[in-house]
NULOPA-408098 format. One record per residue (C-alpha): residue number from 1; x negated, y negated, z negated. Coordinates in steps of 0.02 Angstrom, whole numbers, plus 32768, in hexadecimal, padded with zeros to 4 digits. Each point is the difference from the previous one (the first is absolute). Layout:
+-----+------+-------+------+
: num : east : north :   up :
+-----+------+-------+------+
: NUM :    X :     Y :    Z :
...
+-----+------+-------+------+
END
This chain:
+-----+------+-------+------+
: num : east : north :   up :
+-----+------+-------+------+
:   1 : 8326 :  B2AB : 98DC :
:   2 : 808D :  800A : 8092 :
:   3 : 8084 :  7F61 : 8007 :
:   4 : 8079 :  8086 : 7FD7 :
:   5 : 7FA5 :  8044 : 7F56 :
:   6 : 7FEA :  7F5B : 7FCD :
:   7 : 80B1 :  7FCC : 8008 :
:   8 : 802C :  8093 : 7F9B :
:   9 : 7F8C :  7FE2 : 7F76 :
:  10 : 8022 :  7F53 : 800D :
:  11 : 80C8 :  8002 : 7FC4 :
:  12 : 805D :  7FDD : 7F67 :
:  13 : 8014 :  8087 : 7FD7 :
:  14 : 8060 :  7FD7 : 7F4A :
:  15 : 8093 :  7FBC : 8076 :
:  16 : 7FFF :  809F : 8045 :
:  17 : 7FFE :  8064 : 7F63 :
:  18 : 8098 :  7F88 : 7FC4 :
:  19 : 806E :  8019 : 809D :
:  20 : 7FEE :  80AE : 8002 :
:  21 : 801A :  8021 : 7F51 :
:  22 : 80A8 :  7F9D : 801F :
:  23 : 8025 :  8066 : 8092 :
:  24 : 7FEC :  8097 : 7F9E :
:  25 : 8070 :  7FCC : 7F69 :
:  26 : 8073 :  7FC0 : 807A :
:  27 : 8017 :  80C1 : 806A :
:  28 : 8018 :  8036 : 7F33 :
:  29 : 8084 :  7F8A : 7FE2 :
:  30 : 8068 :  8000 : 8096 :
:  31 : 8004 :  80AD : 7FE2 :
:  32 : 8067 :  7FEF : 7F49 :
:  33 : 8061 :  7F77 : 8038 :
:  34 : 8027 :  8043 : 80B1 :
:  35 : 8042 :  80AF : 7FC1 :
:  36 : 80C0 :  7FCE : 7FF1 :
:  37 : 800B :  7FA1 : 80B2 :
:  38 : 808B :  807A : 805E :
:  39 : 7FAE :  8052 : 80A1 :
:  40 : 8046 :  8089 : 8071 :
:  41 : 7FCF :  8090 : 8000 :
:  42 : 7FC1 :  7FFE : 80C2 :
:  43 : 7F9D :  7F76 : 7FBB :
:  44 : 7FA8 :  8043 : 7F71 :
:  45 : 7FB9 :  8080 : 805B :
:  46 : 7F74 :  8084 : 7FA2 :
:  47 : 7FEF :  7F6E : 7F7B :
:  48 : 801F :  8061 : 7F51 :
:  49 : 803C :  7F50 : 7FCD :
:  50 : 8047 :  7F48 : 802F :
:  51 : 7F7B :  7FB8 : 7FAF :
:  52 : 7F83 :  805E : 805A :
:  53 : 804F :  7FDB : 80AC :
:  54 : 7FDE :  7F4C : 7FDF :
:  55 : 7F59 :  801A : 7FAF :
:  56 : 7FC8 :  804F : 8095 :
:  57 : 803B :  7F8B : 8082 :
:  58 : 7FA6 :  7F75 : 7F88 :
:  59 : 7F59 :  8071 : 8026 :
:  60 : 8025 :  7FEE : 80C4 :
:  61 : 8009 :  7F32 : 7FF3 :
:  62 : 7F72 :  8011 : 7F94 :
:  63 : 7F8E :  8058 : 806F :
:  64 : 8040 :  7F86 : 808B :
:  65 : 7FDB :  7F74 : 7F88 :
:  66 : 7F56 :  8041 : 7FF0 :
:  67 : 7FCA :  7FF7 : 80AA :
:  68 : 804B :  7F4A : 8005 :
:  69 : 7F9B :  7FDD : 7F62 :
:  70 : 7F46 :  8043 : 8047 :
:  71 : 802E :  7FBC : 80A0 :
:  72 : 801D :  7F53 : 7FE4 :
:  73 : 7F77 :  801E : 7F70 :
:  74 : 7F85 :  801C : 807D :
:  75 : 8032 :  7F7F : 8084 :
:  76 : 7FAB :  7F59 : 7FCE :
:  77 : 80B2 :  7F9F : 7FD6 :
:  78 : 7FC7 :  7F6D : 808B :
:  79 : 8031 :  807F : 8099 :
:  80 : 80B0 :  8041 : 7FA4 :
:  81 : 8038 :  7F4C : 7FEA :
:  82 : 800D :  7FFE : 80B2 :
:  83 : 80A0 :  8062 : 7FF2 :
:  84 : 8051 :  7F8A : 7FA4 :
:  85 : 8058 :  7F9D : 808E :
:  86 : 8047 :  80A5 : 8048 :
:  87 : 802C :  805C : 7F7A :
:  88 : 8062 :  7F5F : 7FC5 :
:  89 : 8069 :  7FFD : 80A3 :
:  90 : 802C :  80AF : 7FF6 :
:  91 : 803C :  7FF9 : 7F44 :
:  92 : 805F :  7F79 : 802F :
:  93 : 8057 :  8054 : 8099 :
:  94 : 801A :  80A3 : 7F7F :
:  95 : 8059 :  7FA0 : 7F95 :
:  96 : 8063 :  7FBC : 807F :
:  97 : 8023 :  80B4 : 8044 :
:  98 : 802D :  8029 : 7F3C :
:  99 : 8063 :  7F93 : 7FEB :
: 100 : 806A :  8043 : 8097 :
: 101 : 7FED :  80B1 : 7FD9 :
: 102 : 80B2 :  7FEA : 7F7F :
: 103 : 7F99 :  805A : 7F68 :
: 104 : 8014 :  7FD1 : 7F6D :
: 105 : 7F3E :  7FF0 : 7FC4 :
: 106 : 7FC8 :  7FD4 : 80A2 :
: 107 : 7F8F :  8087 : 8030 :
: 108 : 7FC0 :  8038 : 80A0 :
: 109 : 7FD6 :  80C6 : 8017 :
: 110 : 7F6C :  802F : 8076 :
: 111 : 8012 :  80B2 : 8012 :
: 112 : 802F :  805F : 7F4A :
: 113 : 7FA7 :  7F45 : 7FAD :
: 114 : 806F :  7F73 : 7FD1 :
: 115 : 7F9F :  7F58 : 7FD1 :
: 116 : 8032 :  7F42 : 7FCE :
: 117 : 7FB6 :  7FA1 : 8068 :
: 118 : 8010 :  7F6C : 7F85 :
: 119 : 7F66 :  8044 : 7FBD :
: 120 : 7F9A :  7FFF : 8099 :
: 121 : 8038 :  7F51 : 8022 :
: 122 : 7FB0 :  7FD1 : 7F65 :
: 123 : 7F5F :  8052 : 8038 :
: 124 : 7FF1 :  7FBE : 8097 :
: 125 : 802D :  7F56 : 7FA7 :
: 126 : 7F6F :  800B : 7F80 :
: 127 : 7F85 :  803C : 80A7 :
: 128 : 803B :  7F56 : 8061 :
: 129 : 7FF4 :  7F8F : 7F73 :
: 130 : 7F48 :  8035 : 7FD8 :
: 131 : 7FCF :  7FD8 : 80A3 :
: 132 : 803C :  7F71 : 8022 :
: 133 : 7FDC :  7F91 : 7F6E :
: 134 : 7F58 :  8010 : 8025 :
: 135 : 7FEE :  800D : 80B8 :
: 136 : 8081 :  7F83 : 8044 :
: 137 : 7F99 :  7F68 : 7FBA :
: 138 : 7F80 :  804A : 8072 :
: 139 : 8070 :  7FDF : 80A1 :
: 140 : 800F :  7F4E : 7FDA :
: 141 : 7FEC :  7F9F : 7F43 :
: 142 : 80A1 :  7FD0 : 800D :
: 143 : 8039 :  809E : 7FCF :
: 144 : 7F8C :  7FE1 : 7F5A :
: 145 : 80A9 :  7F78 : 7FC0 :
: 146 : 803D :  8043 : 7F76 :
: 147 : 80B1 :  7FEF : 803F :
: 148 : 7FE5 :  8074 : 809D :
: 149 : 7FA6 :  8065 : 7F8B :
: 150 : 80B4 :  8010 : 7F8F :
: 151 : 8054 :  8000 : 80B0 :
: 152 : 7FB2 :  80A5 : 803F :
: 153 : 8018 :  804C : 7F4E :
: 154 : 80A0 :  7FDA : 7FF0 :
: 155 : 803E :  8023 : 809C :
: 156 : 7FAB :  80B4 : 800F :
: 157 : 804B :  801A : 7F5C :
: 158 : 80A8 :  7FB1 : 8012 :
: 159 : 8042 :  806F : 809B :
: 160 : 7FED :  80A6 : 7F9D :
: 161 : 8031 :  7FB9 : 7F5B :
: 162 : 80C0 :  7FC6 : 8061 :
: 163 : 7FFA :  80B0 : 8060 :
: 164 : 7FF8 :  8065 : 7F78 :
: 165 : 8067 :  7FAB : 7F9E :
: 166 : 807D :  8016 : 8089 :
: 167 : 7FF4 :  80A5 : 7FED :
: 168 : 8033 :  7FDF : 7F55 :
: 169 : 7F52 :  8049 : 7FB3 :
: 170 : 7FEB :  7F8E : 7F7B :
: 171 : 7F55 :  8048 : 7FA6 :
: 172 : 7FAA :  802C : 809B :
: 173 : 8039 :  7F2E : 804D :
: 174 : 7FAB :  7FD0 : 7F32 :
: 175 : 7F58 :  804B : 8030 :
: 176 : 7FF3 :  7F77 : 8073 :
: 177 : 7FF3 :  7F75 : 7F7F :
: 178 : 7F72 :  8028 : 7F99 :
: 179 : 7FAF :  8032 : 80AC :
: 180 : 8031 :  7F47 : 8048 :
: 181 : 7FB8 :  7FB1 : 7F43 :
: 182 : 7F54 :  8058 : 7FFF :
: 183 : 7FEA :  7FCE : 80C2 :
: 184 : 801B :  7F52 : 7FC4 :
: 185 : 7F98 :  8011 : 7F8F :
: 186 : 7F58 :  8069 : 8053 :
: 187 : 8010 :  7F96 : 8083 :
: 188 : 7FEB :  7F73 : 7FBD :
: 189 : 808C :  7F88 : 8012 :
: 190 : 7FEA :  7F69 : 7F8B :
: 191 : 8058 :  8006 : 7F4D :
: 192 : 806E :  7F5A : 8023 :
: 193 : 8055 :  805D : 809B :
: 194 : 8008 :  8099 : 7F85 :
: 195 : 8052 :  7F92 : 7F75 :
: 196 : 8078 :  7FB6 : 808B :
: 197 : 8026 :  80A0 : 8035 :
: 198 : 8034 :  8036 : 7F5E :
: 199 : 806C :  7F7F : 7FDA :
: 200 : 8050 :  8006 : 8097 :
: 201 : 800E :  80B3 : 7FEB :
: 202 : 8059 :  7FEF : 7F41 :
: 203 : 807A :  7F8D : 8045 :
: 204 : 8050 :  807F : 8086 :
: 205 : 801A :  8080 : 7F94 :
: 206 : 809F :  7FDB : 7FE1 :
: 207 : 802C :  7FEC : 80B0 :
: 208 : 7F8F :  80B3 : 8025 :
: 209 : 807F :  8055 : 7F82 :
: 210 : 80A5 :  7FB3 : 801F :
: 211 : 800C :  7FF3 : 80BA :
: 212 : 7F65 :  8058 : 805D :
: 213 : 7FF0 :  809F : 7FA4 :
: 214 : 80BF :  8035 : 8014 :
: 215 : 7FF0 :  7FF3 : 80C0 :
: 216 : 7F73 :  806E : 8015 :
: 217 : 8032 :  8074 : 7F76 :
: 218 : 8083 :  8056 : 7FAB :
: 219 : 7FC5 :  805A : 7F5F :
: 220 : 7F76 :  7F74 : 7FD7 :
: 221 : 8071 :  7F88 : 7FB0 :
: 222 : 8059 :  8072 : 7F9E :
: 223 : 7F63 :  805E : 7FC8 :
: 224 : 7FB9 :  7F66 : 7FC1 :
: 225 : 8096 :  7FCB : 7FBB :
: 226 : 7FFC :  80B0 : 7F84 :
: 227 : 7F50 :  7FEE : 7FD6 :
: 228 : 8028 :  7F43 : 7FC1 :
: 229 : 809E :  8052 : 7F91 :
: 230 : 7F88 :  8080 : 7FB4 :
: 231 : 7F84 :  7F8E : 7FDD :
: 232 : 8062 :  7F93 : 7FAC :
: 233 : 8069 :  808C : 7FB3 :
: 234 : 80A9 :  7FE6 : 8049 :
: 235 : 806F :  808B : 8026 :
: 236 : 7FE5 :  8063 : 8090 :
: 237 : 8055 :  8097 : 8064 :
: 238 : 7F79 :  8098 : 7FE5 :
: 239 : 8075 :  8065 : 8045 :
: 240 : 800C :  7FA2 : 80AD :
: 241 : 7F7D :  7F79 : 8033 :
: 242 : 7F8B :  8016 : 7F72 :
: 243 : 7FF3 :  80BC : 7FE5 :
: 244 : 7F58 :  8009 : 8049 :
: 245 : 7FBC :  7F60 : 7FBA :
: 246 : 8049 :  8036 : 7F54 :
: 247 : 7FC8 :  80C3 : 7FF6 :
: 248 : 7F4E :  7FE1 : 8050 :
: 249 : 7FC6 :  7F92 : 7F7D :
: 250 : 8065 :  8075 : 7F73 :
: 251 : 7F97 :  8096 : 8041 :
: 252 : 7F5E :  7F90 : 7FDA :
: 253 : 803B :  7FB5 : 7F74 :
: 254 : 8015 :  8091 : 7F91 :
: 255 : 7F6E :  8076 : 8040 :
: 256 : 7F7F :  7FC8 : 7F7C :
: 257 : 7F61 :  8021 : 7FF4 :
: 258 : 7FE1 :  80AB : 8054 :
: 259 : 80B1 :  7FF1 : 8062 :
: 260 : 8079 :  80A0 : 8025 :
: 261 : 7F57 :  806A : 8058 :
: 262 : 7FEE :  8033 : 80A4 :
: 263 : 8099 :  804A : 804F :
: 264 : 805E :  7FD5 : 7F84 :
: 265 : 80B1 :  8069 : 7FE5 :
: 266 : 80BA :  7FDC : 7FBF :
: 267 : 7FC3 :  803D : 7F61 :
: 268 : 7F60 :  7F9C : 7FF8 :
: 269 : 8095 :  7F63 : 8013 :
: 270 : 7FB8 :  7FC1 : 8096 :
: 271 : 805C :  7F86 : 805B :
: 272 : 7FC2 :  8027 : 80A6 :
: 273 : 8040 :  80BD : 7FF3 :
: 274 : 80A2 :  7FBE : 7FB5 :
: 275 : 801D :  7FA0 : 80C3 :
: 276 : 7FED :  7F58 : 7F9A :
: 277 : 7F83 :  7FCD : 806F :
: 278 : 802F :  8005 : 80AE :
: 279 : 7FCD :  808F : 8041 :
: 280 : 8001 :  7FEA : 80D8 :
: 281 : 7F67 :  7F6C : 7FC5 :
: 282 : 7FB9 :  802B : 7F5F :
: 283 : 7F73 :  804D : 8052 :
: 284 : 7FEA :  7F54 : 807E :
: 285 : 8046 :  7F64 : 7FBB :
: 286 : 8002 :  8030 : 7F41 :
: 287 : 7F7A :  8087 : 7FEA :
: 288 : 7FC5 :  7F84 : 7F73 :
: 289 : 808F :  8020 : 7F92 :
: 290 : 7FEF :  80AE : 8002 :
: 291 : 7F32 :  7FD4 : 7FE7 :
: 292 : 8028 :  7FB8 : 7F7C :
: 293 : 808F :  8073 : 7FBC :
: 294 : 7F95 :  809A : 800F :
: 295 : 7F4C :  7FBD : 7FD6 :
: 296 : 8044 :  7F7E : 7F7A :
: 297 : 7F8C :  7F60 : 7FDF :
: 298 : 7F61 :  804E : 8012 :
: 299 : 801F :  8041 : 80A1 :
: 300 : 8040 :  7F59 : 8043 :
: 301 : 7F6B :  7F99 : 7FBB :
: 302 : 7F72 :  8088 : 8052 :
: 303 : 8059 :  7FEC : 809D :
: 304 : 801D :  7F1F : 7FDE :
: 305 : 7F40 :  8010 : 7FE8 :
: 306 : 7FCC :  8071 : 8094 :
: 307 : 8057 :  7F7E : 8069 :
: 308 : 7FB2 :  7F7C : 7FB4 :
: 309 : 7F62 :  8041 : 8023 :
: 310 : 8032 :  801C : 80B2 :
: 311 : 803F :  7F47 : 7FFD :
: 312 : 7F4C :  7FCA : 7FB5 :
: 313 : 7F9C :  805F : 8066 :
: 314 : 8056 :  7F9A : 80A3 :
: 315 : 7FE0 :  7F66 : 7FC7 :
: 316 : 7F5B :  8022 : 7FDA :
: 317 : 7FDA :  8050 : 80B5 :
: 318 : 804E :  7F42 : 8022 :
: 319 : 7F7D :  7F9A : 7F9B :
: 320 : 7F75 :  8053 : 805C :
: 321 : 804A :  8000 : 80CC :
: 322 : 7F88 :  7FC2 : 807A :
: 323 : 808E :  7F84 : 804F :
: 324 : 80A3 :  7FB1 : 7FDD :
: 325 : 804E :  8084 : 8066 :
: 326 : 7FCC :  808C : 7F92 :
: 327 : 801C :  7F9D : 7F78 :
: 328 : 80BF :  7FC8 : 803B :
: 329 : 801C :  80B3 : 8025 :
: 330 : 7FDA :  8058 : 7F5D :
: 331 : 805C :  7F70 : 7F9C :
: 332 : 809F :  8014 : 8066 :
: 333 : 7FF8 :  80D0 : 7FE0 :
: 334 : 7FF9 :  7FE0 : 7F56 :
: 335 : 808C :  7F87 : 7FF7 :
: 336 : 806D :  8083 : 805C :
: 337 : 7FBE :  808C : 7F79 :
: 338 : 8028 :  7F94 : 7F77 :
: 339 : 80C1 :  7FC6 : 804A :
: 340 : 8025 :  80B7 : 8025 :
: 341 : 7FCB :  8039 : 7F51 :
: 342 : 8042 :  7F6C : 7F9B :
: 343 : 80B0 :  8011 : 806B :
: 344 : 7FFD :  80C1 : 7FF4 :
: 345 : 7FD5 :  8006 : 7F48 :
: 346 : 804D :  7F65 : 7FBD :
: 347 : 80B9 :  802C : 803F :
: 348 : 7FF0 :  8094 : 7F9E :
: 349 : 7FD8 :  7F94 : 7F60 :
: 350 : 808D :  7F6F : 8037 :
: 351 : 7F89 :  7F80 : 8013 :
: 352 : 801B :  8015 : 80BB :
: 353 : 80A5 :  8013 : 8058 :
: 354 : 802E :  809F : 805E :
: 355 : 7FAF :  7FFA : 8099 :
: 356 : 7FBB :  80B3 : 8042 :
: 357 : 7F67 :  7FFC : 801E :
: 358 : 7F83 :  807E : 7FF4 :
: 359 : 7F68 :  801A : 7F90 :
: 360 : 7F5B :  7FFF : 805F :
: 361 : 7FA3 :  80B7 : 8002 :
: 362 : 807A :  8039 : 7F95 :
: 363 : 80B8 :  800B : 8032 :
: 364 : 8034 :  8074 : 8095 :
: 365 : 8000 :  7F80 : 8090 :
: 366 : 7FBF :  805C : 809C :
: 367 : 7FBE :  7F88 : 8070 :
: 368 : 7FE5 :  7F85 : 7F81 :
: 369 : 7F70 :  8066 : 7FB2 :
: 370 : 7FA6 :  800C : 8099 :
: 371 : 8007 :  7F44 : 8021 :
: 372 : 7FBF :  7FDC : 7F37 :
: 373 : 7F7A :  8080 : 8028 :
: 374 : 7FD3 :  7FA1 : 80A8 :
: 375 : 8009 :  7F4C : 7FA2 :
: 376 : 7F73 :  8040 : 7F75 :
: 377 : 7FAA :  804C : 8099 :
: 378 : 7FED :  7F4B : 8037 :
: 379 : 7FC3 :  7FCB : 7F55 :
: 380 : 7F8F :  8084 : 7FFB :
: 381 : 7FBB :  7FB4 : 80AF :
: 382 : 7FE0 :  7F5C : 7FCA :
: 383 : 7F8E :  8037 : 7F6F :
: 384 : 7F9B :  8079 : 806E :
: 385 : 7FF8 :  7F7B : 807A :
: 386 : 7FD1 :  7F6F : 7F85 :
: 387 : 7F41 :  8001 : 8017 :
: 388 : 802E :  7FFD : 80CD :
: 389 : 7FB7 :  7F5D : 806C :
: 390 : 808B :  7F91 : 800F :
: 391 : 8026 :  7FD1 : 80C6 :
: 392 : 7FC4 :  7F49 : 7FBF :
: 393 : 7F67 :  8048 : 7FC9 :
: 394 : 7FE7 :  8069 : 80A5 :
: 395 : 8009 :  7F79 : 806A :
: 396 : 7F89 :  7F90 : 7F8F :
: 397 : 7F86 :  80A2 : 801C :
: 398 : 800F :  8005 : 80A5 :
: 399 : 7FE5 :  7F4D : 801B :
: 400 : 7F8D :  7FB8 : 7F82 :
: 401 : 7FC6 :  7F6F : 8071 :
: 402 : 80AB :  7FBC : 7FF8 :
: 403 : 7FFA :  7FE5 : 7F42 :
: 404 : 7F51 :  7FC2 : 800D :
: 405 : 8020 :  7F77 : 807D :
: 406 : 807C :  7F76 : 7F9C :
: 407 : 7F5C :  8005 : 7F6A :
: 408 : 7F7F :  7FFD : 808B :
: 409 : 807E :  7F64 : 804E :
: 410 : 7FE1 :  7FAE : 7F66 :
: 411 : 7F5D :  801E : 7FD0 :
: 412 : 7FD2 :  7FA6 : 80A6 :
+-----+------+-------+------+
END
């Protein structure tokens, strides 16, 4: 059996059953809740339909995705960490160049493509932390101390967090804390720096909120603010500030069990058709409201369990990497899976503020896809690659005399 062969046979091939069945409900539904976004006509083309303009260019980032996904599949996940350190400087420098560019999501276009690059900054991030937690203690032990080891975290983590929030994207700048937490945590800092941490973290909230967060954005305070008043019931402006907040979680609130249906229609009393939800995102930012409008409970709990199982699946693939690399890696995929989706669905429920962010495999994202794809690809590596020799253990081989002669020292 060729290398090849047996790396085929050899995947998980569940996790790839689960992300493409959510790719494929995801084309479906950005195809109902995209079919009210205005488009010229130049644009729309020989597409009988909105919806089926952006269905279709979700197809083209899904085919890219897929070559990202079998590539970095197929590539044992030691050699692809190895981009980390420049694919961190360039995300860093597209940012800065967003930031510049005067638009007001801060995207860059390459050719007819425009792309965050927030989200490749927290790629590269997630590449550069897995490496170096466990191969700068092989430079010198004192990069073993568990206070360079929060160091390197913190500052790989802290640039792009204040950069992004700069650019006033507060969900994509929140990724970055349950990212920092489970590197913390996988690598193995001690629980009393943890616990300190955590205190020390509680106590600047207040100063995060009042004073930081203003500075570096505009809408954050005030969308925080109206998720506090509806939590807590107080009168709100659903007209101004919180008409999204308000009609989003109205449009899930009243679907049921079996929801409006698919396409739902004026008649049918869907919300979404009625330009409750807003329609320029619905099919990005809140394509679980109309999930959830048009599918109704059961609809929302098959697709809260296929991510789940997507969520499961990682962190098994974790339990059974052949180094703390792997191991690092995977965790920190799944702890930007699990942001994105509780951000993405819990602002739609209000137990979340507003803070536009899009629903992995699911919402119409573009380049955002393509980058999910390529982040399972890497989990798919590390479990093809778990029964691979370790470059301990391949040294050991090659040298067996030199772990024979301390016993041999001894023994004479």
């Amino acid at each position: 059996m060729t290398p090849f062969l047996r790396k085929i046979l050899g995947m998980n091939w569940l996790l790839v059953l689960v992300m493409y069945g959510l790719l494929i409900f995801g084309v479906f539904m950005i195809e109902s809740a995209s079919r009210h976004v205005s488009l010229s006509a130049a644009s729309l083309g020989s597409y009988s339909s909105v919806g089926a303009y952006f269905a279709s260019k979700q197809k083209l980032f899904i085919l890219i995705g897929t070559v990202a996904y079998f590539g970095a599949a197929f590539i044992d996940y030691r050699w692809i960490r190895w981009l980390g350190i420049p694919i961190y400087g360039v995300s860093m420098g597209l940012m800065v160049l967003a930031m510049q560019q005067g638009d007001s999501v801060y995207q860059l276009r390459l050719g007819s493509l425009s792309f965050q690059p927030a989200q490749l900054g927290i790629t590269s991030g997630i590449l550069l932390i897995s490496w170096l937690v466990q191969d700068l203690p092989k430079i010198h032990r004192w990069f073993a101390a568990p206070l360079i080891r929060i160091g390197t975290i913190g500052l790989l983590a802290v640039i792009p967090f204040l950069m992004v929030m700069k650019m006033g994207d507060m969900g994509s700048a929140l990724v970055w804390i349950p990212v920092s937490i489970v590197a913390l945590l996988i690598g193995g800092t001690p629980f009393r720096h943890l616990s300190c941490m955590a205190l020390i973290g509680a106590g600047i909230i207040p100063l995060v909120y009042f004073v930081a967060l203003p500075l570096v954005s505009k809408r954050g305070p005030e969308r925080i603010d109206i998720w506090l008043r509806m939590m807590n019931g107080q009168e709100v402006d659903i007209s101004g500030a919180a008409y999204a907040p308000h009609n989003v979680s109205m449009a899930i609130g009243k679907a049921g069990w079996k929801g409006t249906g698919y396409n739902a229609t004026v008649e049918q009393g869907a919300l979404h058709a009625k330009g409750f939800i807003p329609r320029e995102t619905a099919h990005n930012d809140y394509i679980f409201a109309v999930i959830g409008e048009e599918l109704g409970f059961r609809g929302s709990l098959l697709l809260l369990t296929a991510f789940s199982l997507l969520l499961i699946q990682g962190l098994f693939i974790a339990f059974y990497s052949r180094d703390v690399s792997g191991r690092l890696l995977t965790c920190l995929i799944v702890a930007v899976f699990f942001a994105h989706i509780f951000e993405s669905i819990g602002m739609c429920v209000l137990i979340m503020p507003i803070t536009g962010i899009p629903l992995p495999l699911v919402s119409y994202s573009g380049t955002f896809v393509v980058i999910c794809m390529f982040l399972l690809g890497m989990v798919q590596s590390v479990w093809i690659h778990r029964h691979a020799v370790p470059e301990v253990a391949e040294k050991t081989a090659q040298c067996p005399q030199a772990t024979l002669s301390a016993p041999q020292t001894l023994l004479s």
